[in-house]
N, C-alpha and C positions, 0 to 999 in steps of 0.2 A: 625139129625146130622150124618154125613156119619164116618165111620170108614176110620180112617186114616192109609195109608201103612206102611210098615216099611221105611222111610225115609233112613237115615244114622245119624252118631252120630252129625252131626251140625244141628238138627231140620230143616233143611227146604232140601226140594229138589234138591239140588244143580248141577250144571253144571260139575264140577269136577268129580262128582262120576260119572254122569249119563255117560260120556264119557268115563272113565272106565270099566261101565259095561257093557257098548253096543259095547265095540271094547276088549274085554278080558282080557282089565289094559293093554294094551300097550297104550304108549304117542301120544295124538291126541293132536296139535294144531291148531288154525286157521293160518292162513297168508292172510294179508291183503293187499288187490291188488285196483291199483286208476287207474279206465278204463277211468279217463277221460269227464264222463259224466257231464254235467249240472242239473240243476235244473228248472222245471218253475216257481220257486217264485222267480229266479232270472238271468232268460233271459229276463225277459217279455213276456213272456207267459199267466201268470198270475200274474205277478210283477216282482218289482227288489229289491234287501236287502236281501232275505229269509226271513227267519222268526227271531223274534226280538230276539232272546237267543243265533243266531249260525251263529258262525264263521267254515264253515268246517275243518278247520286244527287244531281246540279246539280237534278233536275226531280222527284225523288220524297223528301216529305217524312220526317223523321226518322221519323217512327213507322210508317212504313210498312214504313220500309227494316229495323228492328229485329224487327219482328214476326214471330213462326215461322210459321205456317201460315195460310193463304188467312182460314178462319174467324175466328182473332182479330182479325188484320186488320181483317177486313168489320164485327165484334160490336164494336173498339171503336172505329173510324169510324164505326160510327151511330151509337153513344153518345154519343164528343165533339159530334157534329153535333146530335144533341137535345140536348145540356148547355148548349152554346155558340153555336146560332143556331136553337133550337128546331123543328130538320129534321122533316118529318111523314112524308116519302119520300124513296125513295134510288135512285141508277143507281150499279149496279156498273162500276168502272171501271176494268179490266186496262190499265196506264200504263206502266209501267218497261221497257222493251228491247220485243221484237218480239215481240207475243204472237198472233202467227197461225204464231209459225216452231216448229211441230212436226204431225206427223198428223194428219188430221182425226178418227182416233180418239180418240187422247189432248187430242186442243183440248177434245171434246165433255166427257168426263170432266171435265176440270177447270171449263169453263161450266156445266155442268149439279151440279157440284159448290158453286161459287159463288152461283148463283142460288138454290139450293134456299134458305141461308139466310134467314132472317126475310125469305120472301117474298113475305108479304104487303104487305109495307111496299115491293117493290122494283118499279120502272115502269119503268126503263132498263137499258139493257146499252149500256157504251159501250167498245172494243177500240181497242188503238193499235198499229199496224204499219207495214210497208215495204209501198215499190209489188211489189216483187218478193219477197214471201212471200204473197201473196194469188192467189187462182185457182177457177176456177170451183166446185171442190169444197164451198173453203170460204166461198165466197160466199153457196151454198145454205146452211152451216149455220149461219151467221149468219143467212138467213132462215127460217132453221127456227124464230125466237125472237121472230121478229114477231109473230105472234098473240096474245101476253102482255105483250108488252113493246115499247119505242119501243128501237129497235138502232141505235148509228150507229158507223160504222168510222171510225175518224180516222187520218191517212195524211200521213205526211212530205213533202211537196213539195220543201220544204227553196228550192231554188231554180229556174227554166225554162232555166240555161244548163247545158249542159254542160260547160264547160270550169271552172265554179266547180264542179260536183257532182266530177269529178276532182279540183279541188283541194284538195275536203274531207274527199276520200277515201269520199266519199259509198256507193259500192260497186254503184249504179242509174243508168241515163242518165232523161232526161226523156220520153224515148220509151217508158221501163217504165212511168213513173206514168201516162202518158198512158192505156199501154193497160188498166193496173187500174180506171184509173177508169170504162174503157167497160166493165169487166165488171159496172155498175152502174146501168146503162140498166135503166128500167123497173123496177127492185128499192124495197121497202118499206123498205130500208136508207138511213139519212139518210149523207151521206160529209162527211167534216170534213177540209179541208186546213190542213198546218199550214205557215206559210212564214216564212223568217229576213231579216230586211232589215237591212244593212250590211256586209256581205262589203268587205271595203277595198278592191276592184277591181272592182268593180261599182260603176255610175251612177246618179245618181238616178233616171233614164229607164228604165236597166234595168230599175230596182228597180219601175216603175211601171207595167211593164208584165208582170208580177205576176199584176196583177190583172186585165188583158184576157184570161189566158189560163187564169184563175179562171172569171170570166164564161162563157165560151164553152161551159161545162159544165154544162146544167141540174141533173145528178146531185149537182151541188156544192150542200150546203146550209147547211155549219156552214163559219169560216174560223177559225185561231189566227192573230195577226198577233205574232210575235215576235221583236227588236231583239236584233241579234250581241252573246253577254253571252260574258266570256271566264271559266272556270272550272278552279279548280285540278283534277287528275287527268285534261287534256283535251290532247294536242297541242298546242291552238293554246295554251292556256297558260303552256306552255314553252317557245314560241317569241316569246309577247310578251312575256313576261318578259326574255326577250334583247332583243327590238326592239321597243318597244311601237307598236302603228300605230292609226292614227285610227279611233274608233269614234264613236258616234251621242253627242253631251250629250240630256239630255232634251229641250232647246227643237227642237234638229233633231230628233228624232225625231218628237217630234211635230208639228212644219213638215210632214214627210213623210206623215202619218197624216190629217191635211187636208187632203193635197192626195189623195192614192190613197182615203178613203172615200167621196167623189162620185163617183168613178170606176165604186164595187163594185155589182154587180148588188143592187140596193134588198129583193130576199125571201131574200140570204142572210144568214145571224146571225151575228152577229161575236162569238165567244164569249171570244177574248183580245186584248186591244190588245196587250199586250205580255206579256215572257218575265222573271222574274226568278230566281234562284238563293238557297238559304239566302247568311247574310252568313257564315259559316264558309266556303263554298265561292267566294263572288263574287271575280274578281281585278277585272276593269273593265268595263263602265263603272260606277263605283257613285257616283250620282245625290245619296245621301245622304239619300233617304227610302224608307219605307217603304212597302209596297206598296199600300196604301190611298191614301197620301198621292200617290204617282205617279196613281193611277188618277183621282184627284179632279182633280189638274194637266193631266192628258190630258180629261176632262171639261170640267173649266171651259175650256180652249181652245179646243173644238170649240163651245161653244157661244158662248163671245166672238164668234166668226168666223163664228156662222151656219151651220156645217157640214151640210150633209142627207145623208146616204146616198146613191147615185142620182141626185143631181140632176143630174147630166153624163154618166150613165150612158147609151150609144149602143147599142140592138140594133143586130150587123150579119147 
């Protein structure tokens, strides 16, 4: 059993802290920027739909989604972000569809387009992709950006089995992620996994073992931990709307999130506990608060209960 760090007073590792203490407590936000890109689960490339749970605009907020060009975007996410939580700094944060799925020419153009803006205010570069649109190429040129900046790739895990990643249409087996992630050994690139727990055919066990195959990967240093949310414009939404099938209430979910955070390697940051959708797009579960208000319910439980990060955590 490894000795667990000193955390912070919310037992788990959290993203808030960890960004105050690697920037000296001044206000880091992200700002999220839609470059535009596709996806090949849903060019045909590899299919069309995506994958059966996602609607991209379930995850990218309104004003992102309206905005015309990379720049206004970027100019007025900083703005709201100094008006409304007096941000002092910013990580640019390409979020919406796949945004490593185009050449590394034109990837470079549009990051180096992105950044240039009010950069002196900018300390991060944070990119979100598929296991299987990343590759040695652009591995490098994501570290081409370390030098100025703190880079971290964040990368769908989604889930460790195969036979849920076929049934979500996923378009990756688990053996792609695996091998993206080892093109991450030894790189100044932090790697952020993001994974969905409650697939209605998957076990609690499954689902807990997750995280053993989280751990196993030094390279892994950021986690999203986010709860099967059903959304309109999504496959699976048109199917539970026919059959509705059992999904997480809040108190399980978060049952689940105390038992898998002792589990989780203790120096990685948990930057999401959980996944929510605007309330125009949520079909279920809807919890009936707000996202603050979950986050505080997830909070006050983990600390009811004592929760630590790590503290069951086994190197093998």
């Amino acid at each position: 059993m490894n000795t667990t760090p000193d955390l912070n007073s919310k037992g788990y590792n959290n993203y808030g802290a960890h960004l105050r203490e690697k920037y000296n407590g001044q206000r880091v936000y992200k700002v999220i920027v839609d470059g535009g890109f596709s996806c090949p689960n849903r060019d045909g490339s590899k299919g069309f739909g995506g994958c059966t749970y996602c609607n991209v605009d379930s995850f990218t907020p309104e004003i992102s989604r309206t905005a015309l060009t990379m720049k206004s975007q970027l100019l007025d996410g900083m703005e709201r972000a100094k008006n409304h939580y007096k941000a002092e700094k910013f990580i640019v944060y390409f979020q919406p569809n796949t945004n490593t799925y185009a050449p590394v020419s034109l990837l470079k153009t549009m990051y180096d387009g992105a950044l240039s803006i009010n950069s002196d205010e900018v300390v991060g570069f944070s990119v979100g992709t598929r296991p299987d649109c990343i590759d040695a190429e652009k591995v490098a040129l994501l570290e081409s950006y370390c030098d100025r900046l703190d880079v971290d790739l964040e990368m769908g895990m989604e889930s460790i089995y195969d036979e849920t990643l076929e049934q979500i249409n996923r378009g990756c087996s688990h053996a792609e992620f695996v091998a993206a992630v080892e093109l991450f050994q030894d790189s100044p690139i932090d790697l952020c996994v993001h994974t969905i727990f409650g697939f209605p055919w998957e076990t609690r066990e499954m689902m807990l073992n997750y995280v053993h195959e989280i751990n196993r990967f030094p390279q892994i240093k950021f986690v999203k931990f986010h709860h099967l949310h059903i959304v309109e414009g999504s496959i699976m939404g048109v199917k539970y709307k026919r059959e509705p099938f059992k999904l997480f209430s809040l108190e399980e979910y978060t049952d689940l999130l105390c038992e898998l955070i002792p589990m989780l390697r203790p120096d990685i940051v948990i930057q999401r506990l959980f996944g929510i959708s605007d309330w125009d797009l949520l079909i279920a579960p809807n919890w009936g608060l707000k996202k603050t208000q979950i986050q505080t319910y997830i909070e006050k439980e983990i600390e009811r209960r004592g929760i630590v990060q790590g503290s069951v955590y086994i190197t093998k």
